[in-house]
Backbone bond lengths (Angstrom), bond angles and torsions (degrees), N, CA, C in turn:
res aa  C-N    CA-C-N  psi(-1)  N-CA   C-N-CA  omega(-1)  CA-C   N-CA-C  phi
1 X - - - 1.464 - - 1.526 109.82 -
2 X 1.329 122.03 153.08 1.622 123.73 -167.97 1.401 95.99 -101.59
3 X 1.048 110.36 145.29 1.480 130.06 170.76 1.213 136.11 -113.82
4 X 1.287 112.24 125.69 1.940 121.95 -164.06 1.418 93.38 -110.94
5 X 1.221 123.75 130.81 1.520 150.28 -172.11 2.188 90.11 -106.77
6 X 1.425 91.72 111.25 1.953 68.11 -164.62 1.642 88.53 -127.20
7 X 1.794 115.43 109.84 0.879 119.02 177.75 1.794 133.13 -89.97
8 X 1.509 128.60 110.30 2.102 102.94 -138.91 1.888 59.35 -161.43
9 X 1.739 72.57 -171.25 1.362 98.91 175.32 1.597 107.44 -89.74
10 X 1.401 114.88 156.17 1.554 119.28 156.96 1.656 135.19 -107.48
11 X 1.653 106.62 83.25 1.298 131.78 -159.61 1.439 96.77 -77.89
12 X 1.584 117.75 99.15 1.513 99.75 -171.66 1.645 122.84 -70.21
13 X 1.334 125.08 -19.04 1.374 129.25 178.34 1.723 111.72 -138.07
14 X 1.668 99.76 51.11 1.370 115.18 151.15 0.897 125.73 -143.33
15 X 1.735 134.46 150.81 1.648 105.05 169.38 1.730 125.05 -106.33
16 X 1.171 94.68 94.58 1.299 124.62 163.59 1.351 144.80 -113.60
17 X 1.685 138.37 143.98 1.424 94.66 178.10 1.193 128.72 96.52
18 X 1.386 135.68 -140.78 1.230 131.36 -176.20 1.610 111.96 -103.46
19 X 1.470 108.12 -0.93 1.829 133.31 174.29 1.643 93.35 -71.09
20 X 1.440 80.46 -64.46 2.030 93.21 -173.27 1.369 124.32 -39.30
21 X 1.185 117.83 -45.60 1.866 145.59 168.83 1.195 93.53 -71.03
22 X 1.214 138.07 -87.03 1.411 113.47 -145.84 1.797 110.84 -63.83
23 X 1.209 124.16 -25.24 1.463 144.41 -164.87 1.893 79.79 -67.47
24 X 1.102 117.55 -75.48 1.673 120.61 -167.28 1.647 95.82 -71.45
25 X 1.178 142.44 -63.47 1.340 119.18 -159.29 1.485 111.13 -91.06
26 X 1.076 125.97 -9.79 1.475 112.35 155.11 1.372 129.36 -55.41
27 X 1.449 110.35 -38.52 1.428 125.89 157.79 1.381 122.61 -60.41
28 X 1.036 118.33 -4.23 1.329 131.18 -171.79 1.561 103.46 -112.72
29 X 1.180 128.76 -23.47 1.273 127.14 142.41 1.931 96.78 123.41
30 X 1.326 104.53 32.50 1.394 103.68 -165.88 2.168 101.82 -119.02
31 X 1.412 107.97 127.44 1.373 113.96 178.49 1.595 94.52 -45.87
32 X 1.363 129.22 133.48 1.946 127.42 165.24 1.678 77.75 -115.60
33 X 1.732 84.04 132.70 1.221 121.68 156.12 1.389 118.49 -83.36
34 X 1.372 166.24 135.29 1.381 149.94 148.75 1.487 132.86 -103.39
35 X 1.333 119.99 122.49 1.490 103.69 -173.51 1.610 90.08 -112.92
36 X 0.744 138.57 156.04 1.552 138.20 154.43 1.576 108.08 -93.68
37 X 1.404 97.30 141.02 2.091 118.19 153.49 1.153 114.93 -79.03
38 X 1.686 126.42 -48.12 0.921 138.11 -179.85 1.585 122.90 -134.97
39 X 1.448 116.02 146.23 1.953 83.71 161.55 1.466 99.37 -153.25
40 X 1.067 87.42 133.50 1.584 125.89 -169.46 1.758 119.96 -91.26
41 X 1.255 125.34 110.91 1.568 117.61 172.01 1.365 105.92 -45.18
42 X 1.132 135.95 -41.94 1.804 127.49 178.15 1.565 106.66 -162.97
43 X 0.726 113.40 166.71 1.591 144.36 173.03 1.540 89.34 -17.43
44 X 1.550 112.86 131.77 1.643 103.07 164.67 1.965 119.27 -87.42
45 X 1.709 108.14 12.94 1.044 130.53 -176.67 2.198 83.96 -71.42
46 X 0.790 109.50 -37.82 1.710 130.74 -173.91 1.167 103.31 -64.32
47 X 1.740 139.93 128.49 1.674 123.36 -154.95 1.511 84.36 -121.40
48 X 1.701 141.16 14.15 1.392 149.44 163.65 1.348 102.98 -104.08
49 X 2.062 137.28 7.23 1.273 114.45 -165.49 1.790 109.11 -83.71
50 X 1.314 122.35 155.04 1.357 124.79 161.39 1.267 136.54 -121.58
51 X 1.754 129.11 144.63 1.064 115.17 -132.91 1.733 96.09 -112.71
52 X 0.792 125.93 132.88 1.552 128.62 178.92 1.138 119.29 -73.39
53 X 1.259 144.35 83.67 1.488 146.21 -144.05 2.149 103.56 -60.96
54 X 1.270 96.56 129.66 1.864 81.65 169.99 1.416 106.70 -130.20
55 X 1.499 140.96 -177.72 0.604 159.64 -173.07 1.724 115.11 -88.09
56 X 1.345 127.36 110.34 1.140 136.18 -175.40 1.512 136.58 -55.70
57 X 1.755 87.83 5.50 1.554 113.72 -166.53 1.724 86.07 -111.16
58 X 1.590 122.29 -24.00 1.394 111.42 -148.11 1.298 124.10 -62.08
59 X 1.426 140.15 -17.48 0.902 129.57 157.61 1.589 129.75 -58.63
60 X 1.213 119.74 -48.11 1.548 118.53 173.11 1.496 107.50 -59.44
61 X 1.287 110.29 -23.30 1.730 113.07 -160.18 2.016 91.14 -81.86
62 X 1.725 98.89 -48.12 1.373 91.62 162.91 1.430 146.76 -90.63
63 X 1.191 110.66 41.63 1.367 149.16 178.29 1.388 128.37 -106.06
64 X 1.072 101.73 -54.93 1.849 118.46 176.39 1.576 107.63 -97.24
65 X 1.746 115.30 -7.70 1.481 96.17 137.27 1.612 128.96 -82.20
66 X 1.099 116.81 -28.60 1.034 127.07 162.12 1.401 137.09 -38.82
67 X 1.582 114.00 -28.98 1.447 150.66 150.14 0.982 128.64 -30.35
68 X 1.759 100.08 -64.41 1.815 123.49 -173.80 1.722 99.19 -76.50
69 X 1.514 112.02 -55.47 1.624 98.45 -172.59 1.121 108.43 -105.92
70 X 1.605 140.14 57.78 1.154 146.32 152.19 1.463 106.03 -150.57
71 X 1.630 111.68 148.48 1.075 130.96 168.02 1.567 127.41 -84.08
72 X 1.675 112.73 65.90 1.590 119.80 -178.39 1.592 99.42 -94.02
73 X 1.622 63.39 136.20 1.849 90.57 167.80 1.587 112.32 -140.99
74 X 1.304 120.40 -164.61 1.186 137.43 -155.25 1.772 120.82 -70.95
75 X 1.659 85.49 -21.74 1.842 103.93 167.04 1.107 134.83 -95.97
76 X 1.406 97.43 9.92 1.767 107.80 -166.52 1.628 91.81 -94.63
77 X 1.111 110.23 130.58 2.121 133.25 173.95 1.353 99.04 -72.56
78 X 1.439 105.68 136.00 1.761 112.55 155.11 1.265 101.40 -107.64
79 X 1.212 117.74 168.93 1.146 127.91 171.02 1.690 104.61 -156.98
80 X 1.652 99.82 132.34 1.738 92.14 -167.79 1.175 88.11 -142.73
81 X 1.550 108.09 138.95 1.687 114.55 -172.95 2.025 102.67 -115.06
82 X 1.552 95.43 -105.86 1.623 101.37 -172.56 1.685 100.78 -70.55
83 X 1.563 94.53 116.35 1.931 97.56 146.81 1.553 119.78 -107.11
84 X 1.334 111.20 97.05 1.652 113.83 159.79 1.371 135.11 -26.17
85 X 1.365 107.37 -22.80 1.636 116.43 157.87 1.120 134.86 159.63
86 X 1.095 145.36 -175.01 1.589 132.39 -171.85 1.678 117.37 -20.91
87 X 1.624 77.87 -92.23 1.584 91.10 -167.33 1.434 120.41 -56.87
88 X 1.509 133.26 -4.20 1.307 151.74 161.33 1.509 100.07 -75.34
89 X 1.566 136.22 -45.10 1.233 165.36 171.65 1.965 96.06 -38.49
90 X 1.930 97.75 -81.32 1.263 107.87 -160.78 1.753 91.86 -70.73
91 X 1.061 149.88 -11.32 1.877 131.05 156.60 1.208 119.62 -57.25
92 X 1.298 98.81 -41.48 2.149 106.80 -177.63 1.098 105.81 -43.03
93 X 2.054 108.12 -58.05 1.183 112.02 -160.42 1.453 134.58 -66.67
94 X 1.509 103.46 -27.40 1.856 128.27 157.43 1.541 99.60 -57.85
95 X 1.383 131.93 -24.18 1.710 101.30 176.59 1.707 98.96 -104.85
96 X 1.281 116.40 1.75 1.810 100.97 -176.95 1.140 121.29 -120.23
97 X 1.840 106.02 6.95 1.062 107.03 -176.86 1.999 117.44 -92.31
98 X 1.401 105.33 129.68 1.849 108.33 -168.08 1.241 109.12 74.09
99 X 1.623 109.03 41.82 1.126 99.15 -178.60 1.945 90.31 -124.80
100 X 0.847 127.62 136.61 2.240 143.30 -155.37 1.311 90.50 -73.58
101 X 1.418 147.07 -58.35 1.791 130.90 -175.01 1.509 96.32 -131.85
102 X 1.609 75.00 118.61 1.821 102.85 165.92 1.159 101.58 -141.28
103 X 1.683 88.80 116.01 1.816 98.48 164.07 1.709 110.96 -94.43
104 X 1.364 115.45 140.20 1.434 102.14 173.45 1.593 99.31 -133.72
105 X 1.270 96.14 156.89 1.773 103.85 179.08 1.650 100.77 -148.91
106 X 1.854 95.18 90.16 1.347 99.20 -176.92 1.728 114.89 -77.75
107 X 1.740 104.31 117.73 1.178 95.06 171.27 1.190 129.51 -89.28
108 X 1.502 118.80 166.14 1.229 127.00 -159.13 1.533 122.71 -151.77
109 X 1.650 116.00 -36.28 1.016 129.58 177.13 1.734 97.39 152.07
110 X 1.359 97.70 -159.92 1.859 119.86 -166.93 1.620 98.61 -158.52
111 X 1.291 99.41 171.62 1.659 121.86 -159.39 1.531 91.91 -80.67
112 X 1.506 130.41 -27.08 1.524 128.26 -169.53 1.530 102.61 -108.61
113 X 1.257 109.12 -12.31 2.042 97.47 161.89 1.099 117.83 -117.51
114 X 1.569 129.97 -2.84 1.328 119.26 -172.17 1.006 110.64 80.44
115 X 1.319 144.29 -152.15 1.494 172.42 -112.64 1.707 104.24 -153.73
116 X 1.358 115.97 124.95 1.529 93.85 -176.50 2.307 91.42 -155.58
117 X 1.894 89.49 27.39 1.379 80.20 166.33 1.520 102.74 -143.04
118 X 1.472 117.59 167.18 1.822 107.43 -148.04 1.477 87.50 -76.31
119 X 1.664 117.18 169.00 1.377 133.60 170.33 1.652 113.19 -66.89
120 X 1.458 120.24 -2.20 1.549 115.87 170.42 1.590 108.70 -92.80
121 X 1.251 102.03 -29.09 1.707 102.60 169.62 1.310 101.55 -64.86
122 X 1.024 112.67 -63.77 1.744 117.32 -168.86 1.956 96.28 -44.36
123 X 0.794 142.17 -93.00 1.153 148.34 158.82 1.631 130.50 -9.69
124 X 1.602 87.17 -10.87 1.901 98.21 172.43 1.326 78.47 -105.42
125 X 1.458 126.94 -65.96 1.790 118.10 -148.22 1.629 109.35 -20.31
126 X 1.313 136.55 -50.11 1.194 137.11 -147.15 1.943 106.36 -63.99
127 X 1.446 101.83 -32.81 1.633 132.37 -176.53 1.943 89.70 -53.62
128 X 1.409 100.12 -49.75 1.680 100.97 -169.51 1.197 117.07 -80.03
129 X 1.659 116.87 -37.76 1.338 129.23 -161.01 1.899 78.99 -71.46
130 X 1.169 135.25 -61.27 1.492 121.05 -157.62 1.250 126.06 -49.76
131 X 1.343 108.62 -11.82 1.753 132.85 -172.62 1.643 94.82 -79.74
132 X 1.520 104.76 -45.26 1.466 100.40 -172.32 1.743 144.57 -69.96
133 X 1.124 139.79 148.35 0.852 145.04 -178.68 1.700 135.01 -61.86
134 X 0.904 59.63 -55.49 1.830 105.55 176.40 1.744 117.74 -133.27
135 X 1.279 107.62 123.22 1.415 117.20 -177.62 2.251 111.87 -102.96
136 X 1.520 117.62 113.27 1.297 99.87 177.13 1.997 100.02 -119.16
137 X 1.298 104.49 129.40 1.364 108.52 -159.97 1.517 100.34 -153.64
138 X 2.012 113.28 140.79 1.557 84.20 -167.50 1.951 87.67 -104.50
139 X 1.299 97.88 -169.05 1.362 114.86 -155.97 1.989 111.50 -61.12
140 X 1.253 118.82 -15.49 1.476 128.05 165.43 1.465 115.51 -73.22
141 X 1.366 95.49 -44.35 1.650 94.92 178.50 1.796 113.65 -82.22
142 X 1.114 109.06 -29.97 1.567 106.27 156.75 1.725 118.02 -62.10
143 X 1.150 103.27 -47.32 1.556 83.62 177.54 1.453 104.09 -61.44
144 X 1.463 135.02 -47.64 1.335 116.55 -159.38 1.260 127.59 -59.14
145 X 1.973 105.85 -32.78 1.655 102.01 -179.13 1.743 100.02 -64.15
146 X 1.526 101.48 -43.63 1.966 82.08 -171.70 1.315 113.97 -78.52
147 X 1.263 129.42 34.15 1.456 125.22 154.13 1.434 110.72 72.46
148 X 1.632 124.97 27.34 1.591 142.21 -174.57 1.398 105.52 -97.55
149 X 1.316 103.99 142.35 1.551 95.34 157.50 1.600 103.17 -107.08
150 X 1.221 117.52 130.25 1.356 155.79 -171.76 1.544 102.91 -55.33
151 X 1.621 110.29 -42.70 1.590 102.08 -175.71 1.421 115.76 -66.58
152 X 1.411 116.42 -16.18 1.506 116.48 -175.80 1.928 103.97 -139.11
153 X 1.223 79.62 78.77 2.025 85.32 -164.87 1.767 74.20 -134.66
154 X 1.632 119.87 130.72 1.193 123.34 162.00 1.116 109.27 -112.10
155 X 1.839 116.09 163.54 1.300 111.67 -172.96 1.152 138.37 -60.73
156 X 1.402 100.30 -25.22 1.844 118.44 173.02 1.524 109.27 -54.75
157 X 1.267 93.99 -59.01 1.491 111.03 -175.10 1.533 108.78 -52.23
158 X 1.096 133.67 -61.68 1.599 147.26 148.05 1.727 93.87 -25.89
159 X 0.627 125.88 -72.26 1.858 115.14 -171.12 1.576 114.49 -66.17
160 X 1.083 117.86 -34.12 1.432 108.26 -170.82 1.685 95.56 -93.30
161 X 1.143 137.06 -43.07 1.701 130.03 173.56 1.777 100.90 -58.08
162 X 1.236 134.86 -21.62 1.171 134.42 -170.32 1.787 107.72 -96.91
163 X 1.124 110.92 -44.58 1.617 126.37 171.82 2.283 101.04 -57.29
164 X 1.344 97.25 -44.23 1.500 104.32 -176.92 1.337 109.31 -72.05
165 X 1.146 102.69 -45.50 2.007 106.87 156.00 0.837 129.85 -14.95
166 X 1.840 109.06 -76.37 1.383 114.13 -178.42 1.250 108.94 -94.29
167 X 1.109 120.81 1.03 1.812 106.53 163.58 1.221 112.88 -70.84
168 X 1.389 131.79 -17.83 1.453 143.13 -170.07 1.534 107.85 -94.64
169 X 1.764 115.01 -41.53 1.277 94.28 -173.79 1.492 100.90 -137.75
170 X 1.187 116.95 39.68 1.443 134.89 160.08 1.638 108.30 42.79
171 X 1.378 98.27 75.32 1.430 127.97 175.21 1.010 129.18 -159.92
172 X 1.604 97.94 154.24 1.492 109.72 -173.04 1.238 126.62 -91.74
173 X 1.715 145.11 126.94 0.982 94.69 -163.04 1.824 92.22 -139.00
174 X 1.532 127.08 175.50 1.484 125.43 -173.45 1.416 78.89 -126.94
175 X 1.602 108.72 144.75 1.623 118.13 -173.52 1.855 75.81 -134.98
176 X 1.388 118.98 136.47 1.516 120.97 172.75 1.537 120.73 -125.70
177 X 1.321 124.92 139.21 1.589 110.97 177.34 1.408 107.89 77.95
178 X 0.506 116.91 49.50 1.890 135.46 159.91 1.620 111.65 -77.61
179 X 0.754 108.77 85.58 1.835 108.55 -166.72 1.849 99.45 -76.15
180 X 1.863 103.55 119.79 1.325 89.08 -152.34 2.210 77.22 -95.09
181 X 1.415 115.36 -164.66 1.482 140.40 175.16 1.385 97.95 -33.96
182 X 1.490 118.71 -64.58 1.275 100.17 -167.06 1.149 105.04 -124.41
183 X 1.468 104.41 77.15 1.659 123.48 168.28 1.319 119.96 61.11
184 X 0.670 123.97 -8.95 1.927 129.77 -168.96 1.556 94.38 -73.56
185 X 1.358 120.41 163.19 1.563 130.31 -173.96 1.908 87.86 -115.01
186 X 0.982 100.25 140.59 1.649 128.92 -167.57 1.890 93.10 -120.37
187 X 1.300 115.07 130.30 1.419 111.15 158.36 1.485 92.54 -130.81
188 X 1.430 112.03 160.23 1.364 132.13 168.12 1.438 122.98 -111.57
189 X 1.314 133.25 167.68 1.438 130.06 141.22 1.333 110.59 -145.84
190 X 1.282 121.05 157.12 1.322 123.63 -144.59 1.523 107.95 -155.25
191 X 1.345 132.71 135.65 1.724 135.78 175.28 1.635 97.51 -133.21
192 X 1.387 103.41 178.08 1.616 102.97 170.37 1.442 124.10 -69.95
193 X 1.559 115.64 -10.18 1.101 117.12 -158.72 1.927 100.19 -126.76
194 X 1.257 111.15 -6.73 2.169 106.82 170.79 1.965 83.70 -166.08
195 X 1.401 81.27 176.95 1.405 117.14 -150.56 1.838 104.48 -154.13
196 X 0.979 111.02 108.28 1.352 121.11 -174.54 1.702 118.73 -118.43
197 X 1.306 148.64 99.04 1.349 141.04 134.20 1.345 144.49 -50.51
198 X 1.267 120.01 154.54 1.740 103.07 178.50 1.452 75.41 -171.89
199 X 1.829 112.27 146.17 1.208 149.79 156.11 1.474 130.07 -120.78
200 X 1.596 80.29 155.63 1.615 100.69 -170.37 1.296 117.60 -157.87
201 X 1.514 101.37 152.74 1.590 109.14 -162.20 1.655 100.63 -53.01
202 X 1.372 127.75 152.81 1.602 147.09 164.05 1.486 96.91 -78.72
203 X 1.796 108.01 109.03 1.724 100.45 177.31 1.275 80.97 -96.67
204 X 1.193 105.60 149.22 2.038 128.92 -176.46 2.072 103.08 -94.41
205 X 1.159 111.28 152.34 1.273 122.44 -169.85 1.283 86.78 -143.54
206 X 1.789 120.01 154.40 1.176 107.42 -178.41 1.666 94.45 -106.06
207 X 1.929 108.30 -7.94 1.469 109.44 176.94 1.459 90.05 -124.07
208 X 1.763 89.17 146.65 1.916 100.04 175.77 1.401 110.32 -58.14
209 X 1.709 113.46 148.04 1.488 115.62 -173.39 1.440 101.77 -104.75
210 X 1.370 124.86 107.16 1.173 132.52 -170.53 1.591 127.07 -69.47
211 X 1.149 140.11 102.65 1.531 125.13 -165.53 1.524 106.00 111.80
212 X 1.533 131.46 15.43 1.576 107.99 -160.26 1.718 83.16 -102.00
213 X 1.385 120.00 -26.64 1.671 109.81 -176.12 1.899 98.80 -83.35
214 X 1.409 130.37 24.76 1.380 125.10 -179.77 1.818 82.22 -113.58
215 X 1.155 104.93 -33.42 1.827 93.72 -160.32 1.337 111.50 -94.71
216 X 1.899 118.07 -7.22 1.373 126.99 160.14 1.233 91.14 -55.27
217 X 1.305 117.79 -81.78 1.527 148.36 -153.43 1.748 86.02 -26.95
218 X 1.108 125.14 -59.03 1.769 135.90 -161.62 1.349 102.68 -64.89
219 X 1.790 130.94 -33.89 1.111 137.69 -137.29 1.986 85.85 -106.80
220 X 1.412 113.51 -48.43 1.311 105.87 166.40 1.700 122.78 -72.88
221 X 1.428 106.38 -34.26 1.944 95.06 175.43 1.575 104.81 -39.25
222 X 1.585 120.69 -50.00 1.274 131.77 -152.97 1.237 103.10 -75.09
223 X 1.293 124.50 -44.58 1.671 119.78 -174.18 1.627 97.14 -96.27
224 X 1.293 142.69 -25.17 1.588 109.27 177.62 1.466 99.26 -73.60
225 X 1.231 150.04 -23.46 1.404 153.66 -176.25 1.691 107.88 -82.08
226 X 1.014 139.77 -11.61 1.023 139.15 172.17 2.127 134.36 -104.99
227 X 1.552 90.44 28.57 1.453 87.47 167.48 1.891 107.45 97.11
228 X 1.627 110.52 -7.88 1.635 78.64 -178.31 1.261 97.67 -130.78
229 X 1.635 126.48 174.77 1.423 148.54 -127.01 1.589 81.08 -103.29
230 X 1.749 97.08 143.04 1.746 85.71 163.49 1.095 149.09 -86.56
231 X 1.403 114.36 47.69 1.963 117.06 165.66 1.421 93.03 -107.50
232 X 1.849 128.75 -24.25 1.617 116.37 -151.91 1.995 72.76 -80.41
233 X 1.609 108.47 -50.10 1.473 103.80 179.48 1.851 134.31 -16.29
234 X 1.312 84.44 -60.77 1.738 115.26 -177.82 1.577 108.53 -67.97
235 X 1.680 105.31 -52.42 2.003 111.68 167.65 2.025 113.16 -60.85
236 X 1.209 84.11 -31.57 1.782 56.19 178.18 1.299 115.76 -102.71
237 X 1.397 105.40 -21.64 1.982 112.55 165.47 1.440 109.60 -38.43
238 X 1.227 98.07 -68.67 1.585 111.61 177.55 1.379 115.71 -41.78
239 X 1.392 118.74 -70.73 1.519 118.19 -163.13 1.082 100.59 -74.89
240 X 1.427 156.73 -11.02 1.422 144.69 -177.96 1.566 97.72 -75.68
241 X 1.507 106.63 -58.69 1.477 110.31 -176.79 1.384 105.63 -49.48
242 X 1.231 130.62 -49.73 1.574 132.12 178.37 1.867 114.72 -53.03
243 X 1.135 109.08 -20.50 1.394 121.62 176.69 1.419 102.25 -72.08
244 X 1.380 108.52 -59.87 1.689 115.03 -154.49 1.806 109.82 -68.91
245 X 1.642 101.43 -34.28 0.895 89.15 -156.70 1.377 97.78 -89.25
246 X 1.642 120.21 4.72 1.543 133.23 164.55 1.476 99.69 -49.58
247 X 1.100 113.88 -67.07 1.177 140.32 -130.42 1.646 89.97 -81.97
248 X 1.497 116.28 -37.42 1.557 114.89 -168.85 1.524 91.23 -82.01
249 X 1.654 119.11 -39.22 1.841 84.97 178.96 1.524 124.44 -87.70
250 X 1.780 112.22 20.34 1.575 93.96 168.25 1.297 77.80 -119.38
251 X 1.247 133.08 77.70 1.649 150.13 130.95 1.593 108.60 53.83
252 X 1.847 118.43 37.84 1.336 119.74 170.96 1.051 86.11 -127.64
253 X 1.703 111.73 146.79 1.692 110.26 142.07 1.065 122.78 -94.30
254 X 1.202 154.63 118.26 1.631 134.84 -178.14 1.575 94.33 -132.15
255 X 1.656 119.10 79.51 1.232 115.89 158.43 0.983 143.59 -55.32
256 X 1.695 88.76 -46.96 1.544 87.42 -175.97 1.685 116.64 -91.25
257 X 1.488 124.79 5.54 1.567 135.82 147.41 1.314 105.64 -51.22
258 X 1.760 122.89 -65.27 1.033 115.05 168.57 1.758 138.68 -47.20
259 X 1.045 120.35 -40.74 1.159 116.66 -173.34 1.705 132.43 -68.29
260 X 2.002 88.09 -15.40 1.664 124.01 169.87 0.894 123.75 -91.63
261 X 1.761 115.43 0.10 1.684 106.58 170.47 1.172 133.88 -62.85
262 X 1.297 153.38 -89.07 1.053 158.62 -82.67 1.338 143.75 17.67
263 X 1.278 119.05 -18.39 1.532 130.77 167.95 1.381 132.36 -96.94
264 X 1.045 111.58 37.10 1.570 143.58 -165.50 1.632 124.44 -120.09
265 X 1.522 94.73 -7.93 1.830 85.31 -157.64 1.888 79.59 -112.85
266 X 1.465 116.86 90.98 1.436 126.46 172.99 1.308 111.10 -84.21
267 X 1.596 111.58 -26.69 1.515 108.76 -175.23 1.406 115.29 -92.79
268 X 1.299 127.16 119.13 1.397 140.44 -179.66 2.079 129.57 -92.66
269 X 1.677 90.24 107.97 1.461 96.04 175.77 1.491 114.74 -26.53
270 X 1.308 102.78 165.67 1.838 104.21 175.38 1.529 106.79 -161.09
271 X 1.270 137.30 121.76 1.356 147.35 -169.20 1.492 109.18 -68.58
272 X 1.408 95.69 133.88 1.334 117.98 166.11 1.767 134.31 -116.17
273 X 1.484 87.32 26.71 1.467 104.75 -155.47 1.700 98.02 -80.27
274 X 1.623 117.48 -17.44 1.663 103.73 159.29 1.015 140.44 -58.65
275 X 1.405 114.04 -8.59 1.767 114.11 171.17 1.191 121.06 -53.11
């Protein structure tokens, strides 16, 4: 069985995080490892949540247990999302560093909260993102590392600074929620060598859905790691997520129905590799 080393927060009664990952890649048929950064009684969207104090070492500390009673090797994926801050920051990086697939999805915030992690995190992320392999990040937090403002960032522009990206530091990367002209959410994926888009309708919530860029994030570890080219990558990333989060606003979850379809993925990638 393959093993995901999945480094996030531990939101005990939300799904976010390291909830979010194991919920999609367990279903996916993969051992989840979990270390927590943080762990949280619920969502800090929640103005009653509380924070479980851990140890600033705990990830490496839960790592090299991880060592003794598991069999890691050189194929096993990390995947590391929210770091709360430095010194939570500099442990991650002692377990991900020289290590062959690292996905990271540095969070940061979204276009409807702003910024909601301090400017020294922001300013470490780059320390982690270089470790990584693969970068999954949605379109606010991409503008912020490249220093854009987002309200007037076009898609071209977004593809060719993102294509120059990874020609520079040889990565892959998923940019999500790109809100294109007429509202529709745009995701990308991108290497040094193609550039892929695909859209889809914006389903409206009248409350933010917390965790849906943690359970993309899970839905691409699984398909760029599994053998296919990146537009089939980007088509089924996309349409699964378009399922679930169907499915969460007519008040079912059926993930793991979803994740076994095949007749679901209607919306079709489209190249952007003329820029």
């Amino acid at each position: 069985m393959k093993k995901i080393i999945t480094i996030q927060s531990n939101v005990l009664n939300d799904l976010v995080g390291n909830q979010a990952a194991s919920l999609i890649l367990g279903n996916l048929s993969y051992q989840v490892l979990q270390i927590p950064t943080i762990i949280l009684s619920s969502h800090k969207g929640n103005k009653d949540f509380i924070e479980i104090p851990i140890k600033t070492t705990t990830p490496e500390l839960f790592f090299r247990a991880f060592q003794k009673s598991y069999k890691l090797n050189q194929k096993d994926i990390f995947l590391v999302g929210y770091i709360p801050n430095r010194k939570i920051g500099n442990s991650v990086l002692k377990v991900i560093t020289g290590q062959k697939k690292v996905i990271v999805d540095p969070v940061i915030g979204d276009v409807d909260t702003g910024i909601y992690i301090s400017e020294d995190v922001i300013k470490f992320l780059p320390k982690i993102i270089k470790q990584a392999s693969h970068v999954s990040l949605n379109f606010f937090e991409w503008s912020t590392l490249e220093n854009k403002n987002y309200k007037d960032y076009k898609i071209n522009d977004i593809a060719k600074d993102a294509k120059n990206y990874c020609t520079k530091n040889n990565k892959i990367l998923f940019i999500r929620s790109i809100i294109s002209p007429n509202k529709n959410l745009i995701n990308l994926i991108i290497s040094n060598k193609n550039c892929f888009y695909i859209e889809t309708p914006n389903i409206k919530f009248k409350k933010r859905i917390d965790g849906a860029g943690d359970i993309s994030t899970a839905l691409f570890t699984h398909y760029i790691f599994s053998n296919l080219d990146l537009k089939k990558t980007l088509e089924n990333t996309t349409n699964q997520m378009f399922e679930i989060i169907r499915n969460i606003k007519g008040n079912k979850i059926m993930t793991d129905d979803v994740l076994n379809r095949s007749n679901i993925f209607k919306f079709k990638a489209k190249s952007l590799n003329g820029l």
